[in-house]
C-alpha positions as CSV (number, residue, x, y, z in Angstrom):
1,X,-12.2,-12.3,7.6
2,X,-10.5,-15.4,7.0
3,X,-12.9,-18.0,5.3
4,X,-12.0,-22.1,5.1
5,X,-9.2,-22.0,2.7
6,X,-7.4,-19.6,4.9
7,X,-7.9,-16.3,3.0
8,X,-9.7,-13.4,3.4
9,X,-12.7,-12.7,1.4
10,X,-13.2,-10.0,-0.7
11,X,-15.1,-7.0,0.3
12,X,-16.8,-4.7,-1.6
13,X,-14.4,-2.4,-2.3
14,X,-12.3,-5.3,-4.2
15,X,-15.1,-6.6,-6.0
16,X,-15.8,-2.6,-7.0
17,X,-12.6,-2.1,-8.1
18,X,-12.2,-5.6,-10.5
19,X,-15.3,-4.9,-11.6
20,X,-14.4,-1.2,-13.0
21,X,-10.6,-1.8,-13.7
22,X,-8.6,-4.2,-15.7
23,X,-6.3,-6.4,-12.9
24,X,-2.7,-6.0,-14.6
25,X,-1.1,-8.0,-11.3
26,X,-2.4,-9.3,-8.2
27,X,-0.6,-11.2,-5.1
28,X,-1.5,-12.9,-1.8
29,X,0.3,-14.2,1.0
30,X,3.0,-13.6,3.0
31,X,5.6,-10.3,2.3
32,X,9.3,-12.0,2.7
33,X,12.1,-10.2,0.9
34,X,12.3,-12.7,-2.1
35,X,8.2,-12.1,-2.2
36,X,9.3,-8.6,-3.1
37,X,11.3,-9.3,-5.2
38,X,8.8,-11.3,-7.2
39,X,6.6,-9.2,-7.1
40,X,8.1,-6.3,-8.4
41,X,9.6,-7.9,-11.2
42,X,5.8,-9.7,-12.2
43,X,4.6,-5.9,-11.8
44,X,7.3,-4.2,-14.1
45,X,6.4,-6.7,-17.1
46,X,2.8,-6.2,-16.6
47,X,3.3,-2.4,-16.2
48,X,5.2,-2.7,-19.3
49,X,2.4,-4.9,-21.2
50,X,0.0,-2.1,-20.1
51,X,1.1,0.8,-22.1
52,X,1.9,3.0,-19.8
53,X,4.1,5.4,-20.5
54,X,7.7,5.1,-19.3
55,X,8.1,8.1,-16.8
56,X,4.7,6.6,-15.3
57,X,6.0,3.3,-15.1
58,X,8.7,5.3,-13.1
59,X,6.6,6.1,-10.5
60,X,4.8,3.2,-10.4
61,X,7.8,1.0,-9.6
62,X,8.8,3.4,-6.9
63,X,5.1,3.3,-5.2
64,X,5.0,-0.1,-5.5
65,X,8.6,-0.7,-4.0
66,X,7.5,1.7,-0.9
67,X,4.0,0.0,-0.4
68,X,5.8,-3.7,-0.5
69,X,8.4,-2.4,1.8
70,X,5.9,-0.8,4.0
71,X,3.7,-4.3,4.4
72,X,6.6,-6.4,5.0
73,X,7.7,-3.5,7.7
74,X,4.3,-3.1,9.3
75,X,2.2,-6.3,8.9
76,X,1.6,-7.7,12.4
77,X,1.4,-11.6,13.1
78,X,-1.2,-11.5,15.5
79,X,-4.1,-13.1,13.6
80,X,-3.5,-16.9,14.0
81,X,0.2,-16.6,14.0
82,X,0.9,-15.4,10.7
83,X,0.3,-12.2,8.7
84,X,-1.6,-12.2,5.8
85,X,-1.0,-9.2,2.9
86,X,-2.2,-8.1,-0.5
87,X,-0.8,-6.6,-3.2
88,X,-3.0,-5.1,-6.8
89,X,-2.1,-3.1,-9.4
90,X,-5.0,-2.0,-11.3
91,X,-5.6,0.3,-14.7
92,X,-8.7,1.9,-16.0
93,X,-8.6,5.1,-18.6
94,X,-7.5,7.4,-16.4
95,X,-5.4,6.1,-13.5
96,X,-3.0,3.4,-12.4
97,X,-4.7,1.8,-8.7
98,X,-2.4,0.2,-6.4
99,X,-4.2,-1.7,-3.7
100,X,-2.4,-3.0,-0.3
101,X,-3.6,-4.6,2.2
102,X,-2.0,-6.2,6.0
103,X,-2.7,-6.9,9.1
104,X,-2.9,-4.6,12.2
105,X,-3.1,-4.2,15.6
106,X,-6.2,-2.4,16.2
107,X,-3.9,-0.6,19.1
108,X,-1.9,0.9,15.6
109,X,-5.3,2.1,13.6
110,X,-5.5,5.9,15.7
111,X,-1.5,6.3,14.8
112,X,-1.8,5.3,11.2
113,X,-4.8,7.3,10.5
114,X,-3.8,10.2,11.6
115,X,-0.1,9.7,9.5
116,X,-2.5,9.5,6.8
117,X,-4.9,12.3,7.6
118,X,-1.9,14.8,8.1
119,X,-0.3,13.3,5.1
120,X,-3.9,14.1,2.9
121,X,-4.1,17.8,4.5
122,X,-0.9,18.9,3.3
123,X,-0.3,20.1,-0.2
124,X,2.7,19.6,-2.9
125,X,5.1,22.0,-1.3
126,X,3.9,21.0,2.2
127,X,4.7,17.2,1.7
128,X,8.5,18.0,0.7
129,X,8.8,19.7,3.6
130,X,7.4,16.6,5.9
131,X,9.8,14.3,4.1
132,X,13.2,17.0,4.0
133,X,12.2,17.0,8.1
134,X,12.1,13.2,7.8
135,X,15.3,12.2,6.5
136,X,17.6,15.5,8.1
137,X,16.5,14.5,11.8
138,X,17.3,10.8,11.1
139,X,15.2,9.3,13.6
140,X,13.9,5.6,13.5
141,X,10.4,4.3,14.3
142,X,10.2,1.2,16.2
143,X,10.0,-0.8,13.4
144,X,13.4,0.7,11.8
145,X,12.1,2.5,9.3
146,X,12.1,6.8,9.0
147,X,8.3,7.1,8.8
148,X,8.8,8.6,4.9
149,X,6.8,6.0,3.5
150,X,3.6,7.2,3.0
151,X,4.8,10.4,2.4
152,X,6.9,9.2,-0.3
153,X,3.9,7.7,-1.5
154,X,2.0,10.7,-1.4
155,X,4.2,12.7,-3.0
156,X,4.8,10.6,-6.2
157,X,1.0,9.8,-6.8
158,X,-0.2,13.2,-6.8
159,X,-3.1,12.2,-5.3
160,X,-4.6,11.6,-1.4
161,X,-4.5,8.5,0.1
162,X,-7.5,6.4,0.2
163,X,-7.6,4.0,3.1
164,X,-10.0,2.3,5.5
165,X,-9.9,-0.5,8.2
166,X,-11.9,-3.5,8.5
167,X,-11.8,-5.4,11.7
168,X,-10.8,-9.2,12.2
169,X,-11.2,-9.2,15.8
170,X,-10.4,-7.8,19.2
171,X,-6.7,-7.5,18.6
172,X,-6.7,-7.1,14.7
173,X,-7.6,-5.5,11.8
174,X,-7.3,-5.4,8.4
175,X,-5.2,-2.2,7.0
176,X,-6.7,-1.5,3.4
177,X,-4.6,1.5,1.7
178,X,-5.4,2.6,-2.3
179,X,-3.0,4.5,-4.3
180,X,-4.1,6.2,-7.5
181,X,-1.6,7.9,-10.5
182,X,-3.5,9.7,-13.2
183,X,-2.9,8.7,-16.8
């Protein structure tokens, strides 16, 4: 929910996670290209001030280049006219946590959760399938992207996808997706 100064407030799965993790970057607001940008370039130097191991910080960037793109692709503007989005990047001693967040039509919630379910059921060899499928038939979604995203994601975290929704009102919710590598 939106509170006076025009942002949402936590829930407990934020506070849970900043409470157990050390916050290495954290943005909210609006996802324009030259937000991306920014943000990617704040998250490489703190990925790099973390520690973390170079082919991790490999895979990080490209997780965190997919989930930007995918907010900035899929946020809708429904909720007072504009879309509001979160991006964290979290470390604790054994995995890197990527938190996104954006706004949603609740008419969208059924589609993406069963992306994500199918994308959870399927194992290693399984995912490269979906995605060789995904980029050989070349089709577009509505919003001009393949539909490789989460996949994509999937694939180069190693882990399922955590996710949940938490309504704003009739028309909108509140898309909350966690991403974890192992370190």
């Amino acid at each position: 929910m939106l509170n006076d100064s025009g942002s949402f407030s936590n829930s407990a799965m934020m506070s849970a996670l900043i409470d157990n993790n050390n916050v290495l970057f954290h943005y909210e607001g609006a996802m324009e290209h030259r937000t991306i940008d920014v943000i990617l370039k704040n998250a490489i130097k703190a990925l790099d001030n973390s520690g973390i191991e170079k082919y991790l910080q490999k895979r990080a960037f490209r997780i965190i280049m997919e989930s930007l793109e995918n907010i900035q692709k899929h946020s809708d503007n429904a909720y007072g006219g504009h879309s509001y989005s979160e991006f964290s990047l979290m470390k604790n001693k054994k995995e890197l946590i990527f938190k996104t967040s954006n706004t949603i039509l609740n008419t969208d919630k059924k589609e993406i959760q069963a992306k994500i379910e199918e994308i959870n059921r399927a194992s290693g060899p399984t995912l490269k399938q979906m995605q060789e499928i995904k980029l050989t038939t070349g089709e577009l979604t509505p919003k001009g992207g393949s539909g490789i995203g989460l996949i994509n994601i999937a694939i180069r975290s190693n882990n399922k996808l955590d996710y949940k929704f938490e309504t704003i009102d009739t028309k909108t919710s509140h898309f909350i997706l966690q991403i974890k590598i192992n370190i």
